[in-house]
N, C-alpha and C positions, 0 to 999 in steps of 0.2 A: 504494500500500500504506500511505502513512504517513496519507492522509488516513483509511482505513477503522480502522486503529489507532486514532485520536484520535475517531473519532464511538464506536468500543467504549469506549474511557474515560469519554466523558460519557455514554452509558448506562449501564454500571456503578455509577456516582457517580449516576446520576437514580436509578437501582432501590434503590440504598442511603440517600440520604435519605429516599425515599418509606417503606421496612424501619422506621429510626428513626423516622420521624413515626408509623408505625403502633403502633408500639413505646412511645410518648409516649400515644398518644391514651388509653391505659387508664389513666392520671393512676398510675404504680409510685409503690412506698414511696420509691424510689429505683434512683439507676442505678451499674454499677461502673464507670470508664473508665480502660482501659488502653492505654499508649503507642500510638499508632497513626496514623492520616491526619487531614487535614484532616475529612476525617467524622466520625471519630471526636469531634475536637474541637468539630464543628456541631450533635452528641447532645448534649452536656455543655452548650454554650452554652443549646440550645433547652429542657435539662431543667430551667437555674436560674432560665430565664427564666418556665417553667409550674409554679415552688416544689417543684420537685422534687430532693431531696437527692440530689448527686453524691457519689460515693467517687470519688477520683482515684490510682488504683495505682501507686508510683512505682519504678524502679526499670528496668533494661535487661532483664528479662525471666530466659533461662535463663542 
């Protein structure tokens, strides 16, 4: 069971940078990113790196 757990993770994690990359490839004015995962954090890295201005939301949410 824990290996089938762990391959649903890195599918998840592959479908959602592929999400962002798609997300990226229309060149936005900008992106908003708020607290979140390491993906979250891999949008922001990949947007400043293709001169796209990040807003970074700060705060613990509700």
């Amino acid at each position: 069971m824990r290996r089938a757990g762990l391959q649903r993770v890195a599918q998840v994690s592959s479908l959602a940078s592929r999400r962002n990359d798609d997300m990226l490839s229309v060149m936005p004015a900008g992106v908003v990113i708020f607290p979140g995962s390491g993906i979250t954090g891999n949008l922001a890295d990949k947007a400043r790196r293709l001169g796209i201005s990040v807003w970074q939301a700060a705060g613990d949410g509700a």
